[in-house]
N, C-alpha and C positions, 0 to 999 in steps of 0.2 A: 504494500500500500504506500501510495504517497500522499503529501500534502504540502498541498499551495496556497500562501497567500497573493491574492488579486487584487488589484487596484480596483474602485471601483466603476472605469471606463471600459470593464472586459465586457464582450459579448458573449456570453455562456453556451448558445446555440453552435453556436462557431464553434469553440473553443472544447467542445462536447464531441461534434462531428471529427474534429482534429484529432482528439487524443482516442476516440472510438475506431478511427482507420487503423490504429493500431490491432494485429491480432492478440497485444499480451494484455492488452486492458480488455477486463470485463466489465464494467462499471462506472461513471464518473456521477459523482452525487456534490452537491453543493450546499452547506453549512445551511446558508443564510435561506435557503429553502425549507433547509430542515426546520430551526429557527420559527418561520412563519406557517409551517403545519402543526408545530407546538404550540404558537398562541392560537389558534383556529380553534385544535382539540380541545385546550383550557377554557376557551371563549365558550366551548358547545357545552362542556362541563359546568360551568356558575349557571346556564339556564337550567342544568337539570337539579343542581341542587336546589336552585329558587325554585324549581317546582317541586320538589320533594320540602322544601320549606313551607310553602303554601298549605302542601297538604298536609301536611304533618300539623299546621295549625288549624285548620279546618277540621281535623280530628279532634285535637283538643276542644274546640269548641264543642264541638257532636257530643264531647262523651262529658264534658263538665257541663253541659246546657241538659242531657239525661239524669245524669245524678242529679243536679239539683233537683228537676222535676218529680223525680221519683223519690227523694226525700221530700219534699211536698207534700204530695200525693200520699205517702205513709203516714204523715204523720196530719194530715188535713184535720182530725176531730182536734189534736192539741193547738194547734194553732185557732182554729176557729174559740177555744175554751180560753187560750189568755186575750184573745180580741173582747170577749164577750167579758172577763175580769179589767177591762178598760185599759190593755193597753192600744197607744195609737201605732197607725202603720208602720210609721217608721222603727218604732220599737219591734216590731215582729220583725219585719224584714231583719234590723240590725243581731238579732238573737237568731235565724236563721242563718243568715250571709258570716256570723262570725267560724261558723261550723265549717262552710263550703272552701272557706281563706286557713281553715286550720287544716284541710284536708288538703287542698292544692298545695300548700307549704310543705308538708308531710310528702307528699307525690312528687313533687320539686326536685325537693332533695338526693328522695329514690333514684329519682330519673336521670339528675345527674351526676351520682354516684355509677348505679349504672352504664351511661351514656359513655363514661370515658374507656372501657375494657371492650364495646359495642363499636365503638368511631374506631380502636386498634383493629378489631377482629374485620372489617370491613377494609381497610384502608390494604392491613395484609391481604382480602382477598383481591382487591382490585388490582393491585401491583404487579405490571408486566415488566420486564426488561426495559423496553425501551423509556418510561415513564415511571419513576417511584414517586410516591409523596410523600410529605411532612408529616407526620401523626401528630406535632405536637398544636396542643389546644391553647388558644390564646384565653386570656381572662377575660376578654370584651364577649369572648363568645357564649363561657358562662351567666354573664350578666344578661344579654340580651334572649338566650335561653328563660331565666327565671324572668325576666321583663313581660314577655310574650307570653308567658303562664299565668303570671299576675292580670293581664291586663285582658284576656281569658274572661280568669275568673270574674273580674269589676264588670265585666260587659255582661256575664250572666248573672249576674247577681243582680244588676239592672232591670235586666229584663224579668227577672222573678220578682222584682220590688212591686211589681204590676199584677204580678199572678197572686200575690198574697194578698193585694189591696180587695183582689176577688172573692176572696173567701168569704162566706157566707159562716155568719156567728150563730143560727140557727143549725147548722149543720152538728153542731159540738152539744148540741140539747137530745139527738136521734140515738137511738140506739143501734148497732148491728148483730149486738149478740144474741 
């Protein structure tokens, strides 16, 4: 193998055809090509993490907008019963929504504890020859992880401050048993 550095007034087409009449060269490849297939690759790569980003939050939402509901929903007679002992909306909501920010906290954590030995075993598998990557995790990424969980949960909890205003105090008077 050789290598040349070129000025950059060469004509590579040329210079390709020149060195290819030879019979002992099989090959002539050029850096700066290479170079510009690497950022291309990388380029296609941030869309698919932005979109495994997306989804990845869109999940979160799904599954912390169900839990809420469904802790809701379970406990509809208690809630209806401290409405009816006078407290106001906001106090419900506030004594529900503290449970959902203790829970996502708790799940936060998990997640990125877990996350870090999940982003190595992935990174190992993607890793070919020609392309390795960094495994190492910046702190911003942490941060902005627990950001986006937090800000998650505030947007359903939100939206549940509306489904509690609904409750019916008549409901916590019925019996089921």
């Amino acid at each position: 193998g050789f290598i040349m550095n070129l000025t950059d007034d060469y004509d590579s087409d040329k210079l390709s055809t020149e060195f290819l009449k030879n019979n002992n060269v099989l090959a002539v490849t050029y850096s700066r090509e290479g170079g510009d297939q690497f950022r291309e690759i990388v380029g296609s790569l941030n869309y698919i993490v932005l979109v495994i980003i997306i989804c990845a939050g869109a999940l979160a939402f799904v599954v912390l907008y169900n839990l809420a509901n469904i802790n809701i929903e379970e406990r509809i007679r208690e809630i209806a019963t401290i409405k009816v002992l006078g407290f106001y909306d906001r106090e419900v909501s506030s004594y529900i929504h503290r449970e959902s920010v203790v829970s996502a906290l708790m799940g936060m954590l998990a997640g990125l504890a877990l996350g870090v030995p999940f982003l190595k075993f992935i990174i190992k598998t993607a890793e070919v020859d020609a392309v390795m990557f960094n495994p190492q995790m910046q702190p911003s990424s942490f941060i902005y992880a627990g950001a986006l969980t937090m800000l998650f949960t505030l947007v359903v909890n939100w939206a549940m401050h509306f489904r509690l205003k609904k409750v019916d105090m008549v409901s916590s008077l019925k019996s089921v048993e």
